[in-house]
VEXDREN-2710 file (C-alpha; in Angstrom, 1 decimal):
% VEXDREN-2710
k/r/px/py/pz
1/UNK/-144.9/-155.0/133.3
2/UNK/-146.6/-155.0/130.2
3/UNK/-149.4/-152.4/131.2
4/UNK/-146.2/-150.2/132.3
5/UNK/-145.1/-150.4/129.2
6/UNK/-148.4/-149.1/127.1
7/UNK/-148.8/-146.0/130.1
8/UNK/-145.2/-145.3/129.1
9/UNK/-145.6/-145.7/125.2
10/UNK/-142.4/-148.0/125.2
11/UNK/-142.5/-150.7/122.5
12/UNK/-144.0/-153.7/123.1
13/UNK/-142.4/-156.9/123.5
14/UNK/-142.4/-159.5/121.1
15/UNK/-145.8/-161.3/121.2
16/UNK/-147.6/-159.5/123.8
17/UNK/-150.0/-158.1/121.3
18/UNK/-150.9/-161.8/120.6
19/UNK/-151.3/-163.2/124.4
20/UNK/-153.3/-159.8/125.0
21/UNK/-155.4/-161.0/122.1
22/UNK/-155.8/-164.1/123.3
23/UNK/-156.4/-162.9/127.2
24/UNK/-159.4/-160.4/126.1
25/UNK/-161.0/-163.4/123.8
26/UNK/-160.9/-165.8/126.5
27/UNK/-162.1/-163.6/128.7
28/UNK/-165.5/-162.3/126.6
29/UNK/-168.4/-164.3/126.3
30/UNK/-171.6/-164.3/124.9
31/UNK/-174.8/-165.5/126.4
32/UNK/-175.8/-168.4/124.6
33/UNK/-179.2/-169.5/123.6
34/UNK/-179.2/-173.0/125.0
35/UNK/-177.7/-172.2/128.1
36/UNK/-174.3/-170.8/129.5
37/UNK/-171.5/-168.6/127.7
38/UNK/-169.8/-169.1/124.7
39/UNK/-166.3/-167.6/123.8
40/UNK/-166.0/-164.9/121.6
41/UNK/-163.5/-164.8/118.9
42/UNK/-162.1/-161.1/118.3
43/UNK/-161.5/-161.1/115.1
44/UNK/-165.4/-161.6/114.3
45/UNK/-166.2/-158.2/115.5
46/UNK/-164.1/-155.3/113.6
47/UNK/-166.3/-155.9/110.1
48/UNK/-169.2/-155.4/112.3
49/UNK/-168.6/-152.4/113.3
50/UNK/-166.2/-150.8/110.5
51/UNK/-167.9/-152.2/107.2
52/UNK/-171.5/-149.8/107.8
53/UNK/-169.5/-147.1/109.3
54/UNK/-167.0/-146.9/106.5
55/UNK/-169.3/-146.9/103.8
56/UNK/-171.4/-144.3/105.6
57/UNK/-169.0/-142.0/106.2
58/UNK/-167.5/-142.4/102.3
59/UNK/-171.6/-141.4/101.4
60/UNK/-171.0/-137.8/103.1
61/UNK/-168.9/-136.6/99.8
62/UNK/-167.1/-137.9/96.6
63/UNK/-163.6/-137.7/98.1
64/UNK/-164.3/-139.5/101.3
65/UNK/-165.6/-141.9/99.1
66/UNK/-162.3/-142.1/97.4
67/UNK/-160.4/-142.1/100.1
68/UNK/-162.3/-145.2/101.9
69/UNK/-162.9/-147.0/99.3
70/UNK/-159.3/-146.3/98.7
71/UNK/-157.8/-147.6/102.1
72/UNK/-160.4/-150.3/102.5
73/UNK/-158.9/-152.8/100.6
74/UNK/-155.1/-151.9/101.7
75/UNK/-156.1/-152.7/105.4
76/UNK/-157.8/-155.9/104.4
77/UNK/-154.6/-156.4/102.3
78/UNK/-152.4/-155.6/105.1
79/UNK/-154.3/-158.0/107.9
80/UNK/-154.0/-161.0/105.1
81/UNK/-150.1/-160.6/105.0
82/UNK/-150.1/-160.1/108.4
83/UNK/-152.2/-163.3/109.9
84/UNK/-150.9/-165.3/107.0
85/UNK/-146.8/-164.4/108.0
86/UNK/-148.1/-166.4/111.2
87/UNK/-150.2/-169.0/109.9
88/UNK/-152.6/-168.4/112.4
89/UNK/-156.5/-169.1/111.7
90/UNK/-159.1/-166.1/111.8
91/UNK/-162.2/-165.4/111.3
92/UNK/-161.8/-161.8/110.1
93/UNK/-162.2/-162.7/106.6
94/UNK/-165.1/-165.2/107.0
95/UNK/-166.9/-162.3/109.3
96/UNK/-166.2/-160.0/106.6
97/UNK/-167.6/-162.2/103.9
98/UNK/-170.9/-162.8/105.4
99/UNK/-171.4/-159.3/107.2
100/UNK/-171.2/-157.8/103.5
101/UNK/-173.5/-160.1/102.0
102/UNK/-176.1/-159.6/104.5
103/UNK/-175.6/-155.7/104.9
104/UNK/-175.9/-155.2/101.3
105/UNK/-178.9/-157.0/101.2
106/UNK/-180.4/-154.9/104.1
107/UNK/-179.3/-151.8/102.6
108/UNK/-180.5/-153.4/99.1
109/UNK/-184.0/-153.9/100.7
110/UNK/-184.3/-150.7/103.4
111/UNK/-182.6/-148.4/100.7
112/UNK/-183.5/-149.6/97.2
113/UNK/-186.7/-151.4/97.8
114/UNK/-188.9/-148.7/99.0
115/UNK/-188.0/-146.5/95.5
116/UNK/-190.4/-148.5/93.0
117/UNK/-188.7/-149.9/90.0
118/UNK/-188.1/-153.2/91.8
119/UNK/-190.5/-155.8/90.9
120/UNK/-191.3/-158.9/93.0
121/UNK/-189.6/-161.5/90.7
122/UNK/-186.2/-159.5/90.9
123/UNK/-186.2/-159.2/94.9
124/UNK/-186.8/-163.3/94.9
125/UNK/-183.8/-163.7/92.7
126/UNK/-181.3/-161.3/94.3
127/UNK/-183.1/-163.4/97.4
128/UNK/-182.5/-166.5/96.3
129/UNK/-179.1/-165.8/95.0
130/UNK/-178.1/-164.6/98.3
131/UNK/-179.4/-168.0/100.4
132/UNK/-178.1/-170.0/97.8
133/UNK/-174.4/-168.5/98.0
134/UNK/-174.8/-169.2/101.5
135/UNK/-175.9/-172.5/101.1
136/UNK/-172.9/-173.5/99.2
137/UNK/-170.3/-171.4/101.4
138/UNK/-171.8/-174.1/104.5
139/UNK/-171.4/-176.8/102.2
140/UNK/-167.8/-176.0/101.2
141/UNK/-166.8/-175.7/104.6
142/UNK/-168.1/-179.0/106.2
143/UNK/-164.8/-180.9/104.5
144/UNK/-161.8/-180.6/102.3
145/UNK/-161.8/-184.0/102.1
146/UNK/-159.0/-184.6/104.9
147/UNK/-156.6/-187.5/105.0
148/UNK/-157.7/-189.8/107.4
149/UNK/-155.9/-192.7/108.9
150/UNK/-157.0/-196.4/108.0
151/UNK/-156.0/-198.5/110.3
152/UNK/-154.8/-197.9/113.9
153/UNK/-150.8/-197.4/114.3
154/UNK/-148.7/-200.4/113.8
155/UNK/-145.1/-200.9/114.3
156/UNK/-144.5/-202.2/110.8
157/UNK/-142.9/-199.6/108.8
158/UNK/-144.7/-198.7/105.5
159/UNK/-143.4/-196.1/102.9
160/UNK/-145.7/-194.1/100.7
161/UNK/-143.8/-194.8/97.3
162/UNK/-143.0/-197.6/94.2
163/UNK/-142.1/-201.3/95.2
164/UNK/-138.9/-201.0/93.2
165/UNK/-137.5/-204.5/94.5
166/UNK/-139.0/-206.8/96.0
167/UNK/-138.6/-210.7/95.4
168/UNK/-139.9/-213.5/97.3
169/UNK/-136.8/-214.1/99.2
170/UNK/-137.3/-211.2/100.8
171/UNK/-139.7/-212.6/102.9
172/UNK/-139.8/-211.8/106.6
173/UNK/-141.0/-214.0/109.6
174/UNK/-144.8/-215.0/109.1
175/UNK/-144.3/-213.9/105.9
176/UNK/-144.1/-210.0/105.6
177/UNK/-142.9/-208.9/102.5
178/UNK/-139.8/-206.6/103.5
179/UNK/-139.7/-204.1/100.5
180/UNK/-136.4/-202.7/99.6
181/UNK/-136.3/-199.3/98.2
182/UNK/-133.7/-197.6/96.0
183/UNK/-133.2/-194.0/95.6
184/UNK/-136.3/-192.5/94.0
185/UNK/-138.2/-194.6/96.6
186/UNK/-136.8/-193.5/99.6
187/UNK/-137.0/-189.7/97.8
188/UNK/-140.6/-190.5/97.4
189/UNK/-141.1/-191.8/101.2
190/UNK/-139.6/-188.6/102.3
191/UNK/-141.6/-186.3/99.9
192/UNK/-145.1/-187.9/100.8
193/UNK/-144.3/-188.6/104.6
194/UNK/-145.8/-186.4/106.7
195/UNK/-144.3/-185.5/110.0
196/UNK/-146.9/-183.2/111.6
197/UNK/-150.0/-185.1/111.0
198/UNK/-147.9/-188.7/111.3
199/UNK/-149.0/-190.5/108.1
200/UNK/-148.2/-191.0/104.7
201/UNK/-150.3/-188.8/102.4
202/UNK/-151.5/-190.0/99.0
203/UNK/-150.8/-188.6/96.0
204/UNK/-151.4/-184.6/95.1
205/UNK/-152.1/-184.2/98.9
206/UNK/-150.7/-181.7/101.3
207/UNK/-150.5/-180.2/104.9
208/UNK/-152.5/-176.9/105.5
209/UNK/-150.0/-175.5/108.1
210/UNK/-153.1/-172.8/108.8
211/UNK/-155.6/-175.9/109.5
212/UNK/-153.0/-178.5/110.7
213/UNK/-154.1/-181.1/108.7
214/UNK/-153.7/-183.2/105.4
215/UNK/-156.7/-182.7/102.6
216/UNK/-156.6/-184.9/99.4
217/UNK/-155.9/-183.2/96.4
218/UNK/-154.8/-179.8/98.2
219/UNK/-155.6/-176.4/96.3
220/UNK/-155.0/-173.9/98.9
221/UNK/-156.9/-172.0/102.2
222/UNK/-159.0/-169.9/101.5
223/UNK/-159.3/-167.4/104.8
224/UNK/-163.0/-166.2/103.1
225/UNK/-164.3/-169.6/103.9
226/UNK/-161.8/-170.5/106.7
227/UNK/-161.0/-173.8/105.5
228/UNK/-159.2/-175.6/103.0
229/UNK/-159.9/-176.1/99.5
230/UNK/-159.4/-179.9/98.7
231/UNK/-160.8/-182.9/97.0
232/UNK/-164.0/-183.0/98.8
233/UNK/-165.0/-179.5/98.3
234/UNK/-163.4/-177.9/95.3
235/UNK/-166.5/-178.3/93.2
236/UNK/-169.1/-176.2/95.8
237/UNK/-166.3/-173.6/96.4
238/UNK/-166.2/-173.1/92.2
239/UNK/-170.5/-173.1/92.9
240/UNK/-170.1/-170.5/95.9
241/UNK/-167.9/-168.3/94.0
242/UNK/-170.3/-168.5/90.4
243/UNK/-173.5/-167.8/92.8
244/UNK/-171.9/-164.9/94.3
245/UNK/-170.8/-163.3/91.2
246/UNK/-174.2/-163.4/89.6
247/UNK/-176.3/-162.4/92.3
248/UNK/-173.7/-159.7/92.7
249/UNK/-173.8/-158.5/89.0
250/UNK/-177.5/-158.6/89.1
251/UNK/-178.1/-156.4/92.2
252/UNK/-175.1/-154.0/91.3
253/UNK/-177.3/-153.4/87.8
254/UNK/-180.8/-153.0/89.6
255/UNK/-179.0/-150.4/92.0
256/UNK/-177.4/-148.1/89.7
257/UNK/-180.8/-148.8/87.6
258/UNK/-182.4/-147.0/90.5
259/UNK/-180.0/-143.9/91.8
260/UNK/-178.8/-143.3/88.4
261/UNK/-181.8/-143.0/86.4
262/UNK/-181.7/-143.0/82.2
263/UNK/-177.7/-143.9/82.8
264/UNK/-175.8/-146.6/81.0
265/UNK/-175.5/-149.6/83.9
266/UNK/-172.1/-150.3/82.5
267/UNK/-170.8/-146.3/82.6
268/UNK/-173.3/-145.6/85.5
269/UNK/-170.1/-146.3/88.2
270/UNK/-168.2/-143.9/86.8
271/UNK/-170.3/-141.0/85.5
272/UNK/-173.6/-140.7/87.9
273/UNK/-174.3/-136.7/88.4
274/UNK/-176.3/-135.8/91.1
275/UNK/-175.8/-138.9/92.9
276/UNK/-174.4/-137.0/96.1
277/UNK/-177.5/-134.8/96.3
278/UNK/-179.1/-137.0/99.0
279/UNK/-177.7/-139.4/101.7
280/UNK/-179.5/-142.5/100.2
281/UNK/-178.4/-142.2/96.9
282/UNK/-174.7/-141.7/97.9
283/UNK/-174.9/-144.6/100.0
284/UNK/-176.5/-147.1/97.3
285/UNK/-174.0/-145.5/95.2
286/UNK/-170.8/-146.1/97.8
287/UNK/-172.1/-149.8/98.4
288/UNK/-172.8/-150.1/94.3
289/UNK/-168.8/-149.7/94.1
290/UNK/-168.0/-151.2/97.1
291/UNK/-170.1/-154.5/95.7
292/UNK/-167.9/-154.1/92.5
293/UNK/-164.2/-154.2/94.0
294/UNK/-165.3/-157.5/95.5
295/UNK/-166.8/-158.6/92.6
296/UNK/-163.7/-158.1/90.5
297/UNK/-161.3/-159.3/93.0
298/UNK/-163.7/-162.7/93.6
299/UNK/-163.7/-163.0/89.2
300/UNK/-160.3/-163.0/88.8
301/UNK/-160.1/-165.7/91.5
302/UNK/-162.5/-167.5/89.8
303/UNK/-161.1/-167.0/86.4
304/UNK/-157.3/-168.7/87.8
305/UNK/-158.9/-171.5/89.6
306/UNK/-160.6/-171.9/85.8
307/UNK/-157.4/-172.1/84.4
308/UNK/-155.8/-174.3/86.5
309/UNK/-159.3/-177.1/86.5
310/UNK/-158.8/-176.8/82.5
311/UNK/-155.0/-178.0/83.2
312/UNK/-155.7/-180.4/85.9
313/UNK/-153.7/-178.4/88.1
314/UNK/-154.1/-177.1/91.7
315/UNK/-152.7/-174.0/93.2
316/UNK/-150.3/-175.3/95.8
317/UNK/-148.6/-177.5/92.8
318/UNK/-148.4/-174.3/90.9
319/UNK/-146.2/-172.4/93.9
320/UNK/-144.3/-175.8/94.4
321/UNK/-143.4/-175.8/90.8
322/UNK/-142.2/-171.9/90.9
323/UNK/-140.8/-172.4/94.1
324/UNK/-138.3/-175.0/93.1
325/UNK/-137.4/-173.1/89.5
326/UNK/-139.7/-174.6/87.4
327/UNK/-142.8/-172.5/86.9
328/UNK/-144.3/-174.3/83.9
329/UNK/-143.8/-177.7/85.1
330/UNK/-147.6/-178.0/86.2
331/UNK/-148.9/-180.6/83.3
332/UNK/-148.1/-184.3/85.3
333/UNK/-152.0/-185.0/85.9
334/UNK/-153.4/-183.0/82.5
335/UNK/-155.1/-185.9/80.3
336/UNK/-156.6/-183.3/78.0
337/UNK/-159.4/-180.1/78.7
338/UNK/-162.5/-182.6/78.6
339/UNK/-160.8/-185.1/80.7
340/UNK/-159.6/-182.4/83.4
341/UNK/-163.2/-181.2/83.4
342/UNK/-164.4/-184.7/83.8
343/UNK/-162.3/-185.6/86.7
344/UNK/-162.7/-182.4/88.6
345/UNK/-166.3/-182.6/88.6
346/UNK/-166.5/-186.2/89.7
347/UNK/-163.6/-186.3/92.1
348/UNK/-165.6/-185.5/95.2
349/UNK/-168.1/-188.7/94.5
350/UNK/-164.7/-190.7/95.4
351/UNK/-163.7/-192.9/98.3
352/UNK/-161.4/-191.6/100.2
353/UNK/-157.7/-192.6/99.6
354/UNK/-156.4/-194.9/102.3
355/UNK/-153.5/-194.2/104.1
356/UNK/-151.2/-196.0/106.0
357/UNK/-149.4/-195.2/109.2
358/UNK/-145.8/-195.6/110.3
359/UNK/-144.1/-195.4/113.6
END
């Protein structure tokens, strides 16, 4: 029924774009090294194959270059809202991430490289910067620092909140203390209960609905790493983002040092004549620009999650607060800027919080 419907052009019914999705990558495999198939996830393969061919195609002329470099962010823009409206997981962004790191630094090597100008010390650093950035995009996604349970489930009933009341008379048989909560206790029960994952979560922790699980000290999932953004990790994925930016900065300069000869580095992205003379140069040029959207868009992230260490703050309390009216309400944990700093950077050395079942 549904393949009558595409030979037909009819619209589609709802979801059948998703279980075709899901058909075609259970259905493509890979030969594997170590033996047998694995599966292939779709949404690895479109920045494989549109990333070079974009920016090649924006090389042939200044206003194709305009016009893709134009669009190129919209579509990525436009898959984010769309996969994130579903809170499904992809690895579009992730594929994306790591594709343009390496293709820049193939282009950066096959292009830029053979010109002269380059000297050994500067291709080790732009080297070094790009393993390293690697190196701490690994790192930040082995763990958020998920809530894990500590004890297997008991039929005692525990809440995650204040002992408001509790006297030794409320003792039960064999002597469990039965805690009797008022108000703002069972409020706090319900806020830090959670019902997907079955446990009570400690404080500042939250459920990734993308992931499916609870991280300590939730910030927010980032789709470039595919993972979540918690205690355990915050620090390398502040470290991956730095690393990035200057290895970035540095091989954005040595390019436009080399297809824009004599020019200003800082006015070379705007005003480079000649630059569309030959093929190479256009293309260093496209991927020079290309380089700096990211670059911009990755500072400004950097710059917020910044702001919010400095205030002791994450980024999901920040959309809680202006979710529920208050927008500057964010300040509960804040102890002062060298205190902030001081817990954010030590945070990950912790032990995990315990938490406590209930059923």
């Amino acid at each position: 029924m549904s393949s009558c419907r595409w030979m037909k052009l009819q619209p589609q019914a709802q979801g059948s774009l998703d279980r075709l999705s899901a058909v075609l990558s259970d259905r493509v495999r890979v030969p594997w090294l170590w033996g047998g198939a694995r599966r292939l996830e779709l949404s690895v393969v479109p920045p494989l194959v549109l990333l070079p061919a974009l920016l090649r195609l924006a090389a042939l002329h200044f206003l194709l270059g305009v016009a893709v470099l134009t669009a190129l962010p919209v579509l990525v823009l436009w898959y984010y809202y769309v996969t994130h409206r579903k809170k499904g997981r992809t690895l579009f962004f992730l594929s994306l991430a790591l594709f343009s790191l390496a293709y820049m630094y193939f282009l950066f090597v096959s292009e830029v490289l053979p010109r002269g100008g380059v000297s050994p010390v500067q291709l080790a650093v732009v080297t070094g910067g790009v393993v390293l950035t690697v190196a701490a995009m690994l790192h930040t996604k082995r763990d958020p620092g998920l809530v894990r349970r500590a004890r297997p489930p008991h039929s005692t009933v525990t809440y995650a909140a204040a002992r408001y009341h509790t006297d030794p008379a409320f003792q039960g048989p064999g002597g469990r203390e039965e805690v009797l909560l008022g108000p703002e206790g069972e409020q706090s029960a319900r806020e830090d209960w959670c019902p997907a994952c079955g446990l009570a979560r400690p404080p500042r922790a939250g459920h990734c609905r993308i992931c499916g699980v609870c991280v300590q000290r939730l910030d927010h999932h980032c789709v470039w790493i595919n993972s979540c953004v918690g205690q355990a990790n915050h620090c390398s994925f502040l470290l991956t983002l730095l690393l990035f930016l200057l290895t970035s900065l540095y091989g954005i300069g040595l390019v436009l040092r080399s297809v824009c000869p004599g020019q200003n580095v800082l006015l070379a992205l705007l005003y480079c004549p000649g630059v569309y003379r030959q093929y190479s140069d256009a293309l260093c040029f496209t991927c020079a620009w290309y380089c700096s959207m990211v670059t911009a868009g990755l500072l400004h992230l950097l710059l917020v999650q910044l702001v919010h260490v400095s205030l002791n703050v994450t980024e999901r309390e920040v959309r809680l607060a202006a979710r529920n009216g208050a927008p500057g309400d964010t300040t509960n944990y804040s102890r002062g800027l060298r205190d902030n700093w001081a817990e954010f950077m030590t945070m990950h050395l912790k032990a995990p919080a315990p938490t406590l079942d209930a059923v």
